[in-house]
C-alpha positions as CSV (number, residue, x, y, z in Angstrom):
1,X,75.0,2.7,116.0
2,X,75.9,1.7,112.4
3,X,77.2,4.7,110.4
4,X,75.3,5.4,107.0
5,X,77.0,8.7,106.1
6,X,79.7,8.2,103.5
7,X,83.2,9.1,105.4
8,X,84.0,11.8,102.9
9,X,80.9,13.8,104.2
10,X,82.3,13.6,107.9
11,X,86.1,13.8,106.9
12,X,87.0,17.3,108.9
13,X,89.4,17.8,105.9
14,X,86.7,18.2,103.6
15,X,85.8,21.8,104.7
16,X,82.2,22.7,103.5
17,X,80.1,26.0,103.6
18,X,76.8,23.8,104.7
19,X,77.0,21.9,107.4
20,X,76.4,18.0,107.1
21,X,74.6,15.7,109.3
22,X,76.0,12.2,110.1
23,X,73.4,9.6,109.0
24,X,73.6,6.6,111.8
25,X,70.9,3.5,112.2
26,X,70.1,2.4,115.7
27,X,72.0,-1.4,116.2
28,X,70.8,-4.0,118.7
29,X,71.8,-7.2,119.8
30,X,70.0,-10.1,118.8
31,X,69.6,-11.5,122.4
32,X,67.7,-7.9,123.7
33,X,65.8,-8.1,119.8
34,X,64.6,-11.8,121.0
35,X,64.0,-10.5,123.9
36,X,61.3,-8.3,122.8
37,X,60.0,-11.1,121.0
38,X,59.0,-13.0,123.9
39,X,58.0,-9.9,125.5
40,X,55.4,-9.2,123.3
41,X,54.5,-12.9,123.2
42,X,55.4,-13.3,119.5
43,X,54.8,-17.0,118.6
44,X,56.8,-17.3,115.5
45,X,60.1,-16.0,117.3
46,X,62.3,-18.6,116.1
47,X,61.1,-18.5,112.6
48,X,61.5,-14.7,112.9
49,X,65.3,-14.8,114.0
50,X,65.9,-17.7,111.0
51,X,64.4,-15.2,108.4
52,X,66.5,-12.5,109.8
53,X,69.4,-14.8,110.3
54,X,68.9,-15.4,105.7
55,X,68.9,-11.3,105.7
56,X,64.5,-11.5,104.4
57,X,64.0,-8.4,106.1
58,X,64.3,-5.7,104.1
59,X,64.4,-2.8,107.2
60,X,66.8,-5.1,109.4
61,X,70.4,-6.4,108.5
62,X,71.8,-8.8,110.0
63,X,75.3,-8.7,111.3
64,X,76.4,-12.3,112.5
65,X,78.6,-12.9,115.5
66,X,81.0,-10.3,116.3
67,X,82.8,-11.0,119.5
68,X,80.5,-13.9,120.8
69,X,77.4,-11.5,120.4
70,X,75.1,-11.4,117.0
71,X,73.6,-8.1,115.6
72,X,70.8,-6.2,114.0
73,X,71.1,-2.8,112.6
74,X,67.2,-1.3,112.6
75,X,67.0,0.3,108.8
76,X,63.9,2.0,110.1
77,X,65.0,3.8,112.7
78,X,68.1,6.3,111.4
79,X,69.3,9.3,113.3
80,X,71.6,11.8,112.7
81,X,74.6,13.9,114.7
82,X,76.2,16.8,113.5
83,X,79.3,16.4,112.3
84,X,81.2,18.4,115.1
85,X,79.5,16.3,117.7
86,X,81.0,13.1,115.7
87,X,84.2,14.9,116.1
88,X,83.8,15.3,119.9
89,X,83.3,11.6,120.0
90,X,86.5,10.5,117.1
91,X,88.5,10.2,120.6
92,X,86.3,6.9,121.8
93,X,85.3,5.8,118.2
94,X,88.4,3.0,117.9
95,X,87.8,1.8,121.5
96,X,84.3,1.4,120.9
97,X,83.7,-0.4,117.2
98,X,82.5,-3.2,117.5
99,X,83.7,-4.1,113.9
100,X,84.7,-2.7,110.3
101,X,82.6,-4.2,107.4
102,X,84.6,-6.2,104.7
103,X,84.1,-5.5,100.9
104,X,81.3,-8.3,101.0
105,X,79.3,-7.1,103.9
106,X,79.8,-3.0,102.8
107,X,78.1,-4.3,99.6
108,X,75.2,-6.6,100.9
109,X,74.6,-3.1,103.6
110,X,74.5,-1.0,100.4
111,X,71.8,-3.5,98.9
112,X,69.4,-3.7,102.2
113,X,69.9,-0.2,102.6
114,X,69.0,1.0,98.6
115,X,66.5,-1.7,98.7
116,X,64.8,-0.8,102.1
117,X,64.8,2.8,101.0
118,X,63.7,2.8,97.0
119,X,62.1,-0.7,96.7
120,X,62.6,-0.6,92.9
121,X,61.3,-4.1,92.0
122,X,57.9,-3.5,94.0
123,X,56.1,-2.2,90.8
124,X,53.6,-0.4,92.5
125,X,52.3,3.3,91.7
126,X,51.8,4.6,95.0
């Protein structure tokens, strides 16, 4: 999972009187997301991971290889936790990242995820 929430809204320190919900998106590997490609007998699947690979989808970011594996986070399918069953897990959280995002990739998320979300330039009353 790829966690959405901003870390001040799960920080335990910051004590609230509502509870929050942690925001995650589902994240897959790109080998079980070609996978489902072929499963499905999708025709254009190399021309599907390319556009992914150049970040053209706007409900799927791509993460590239992180310890000899490539990722997708799926912008279309968020969950949520609450915030003391994040806590519960904290113990396993270090052994278990896959990877931190730098300032680049924090900001290229932000984009995918405002963009998949509000679509401002779409220009279309709906």
């Amino acid at each position: 999972m790829v966690l959405i929430s901003n870390t001040c809204d799960i920080d335990e320190a910051n004590k609230r009187s509502l509870p929050k919900q942690v925001l995650m998106a589902k994240l897959v590997t790109l080998n079980d997301f070609k996978e489902g490609l072929l499963a499905n007998k999708e025709e254009n699947s190399e021309l599907i991971l390319n556009s992914l690979r150049n970040q053209e989808y706007s409900n799927l970011m791509y993460f590239p290889e992180i310890n000899g594996e490539e990722f997708i986070a799926v912008l279309d399918e968020l969950s949520w936790i609450s915030n003391e069953e994040l806590n519960l897990l904290k113990n396993d959280i270090q052994e278990n990242r896959i990877a931190a995002l730098d300032l680049f990739g924090y900001y290229l998320f932000m984009f995918k995820l405002s963009f998949h979300l509000c679509r401002l330039p779409e220009e279309t009353d709906r």
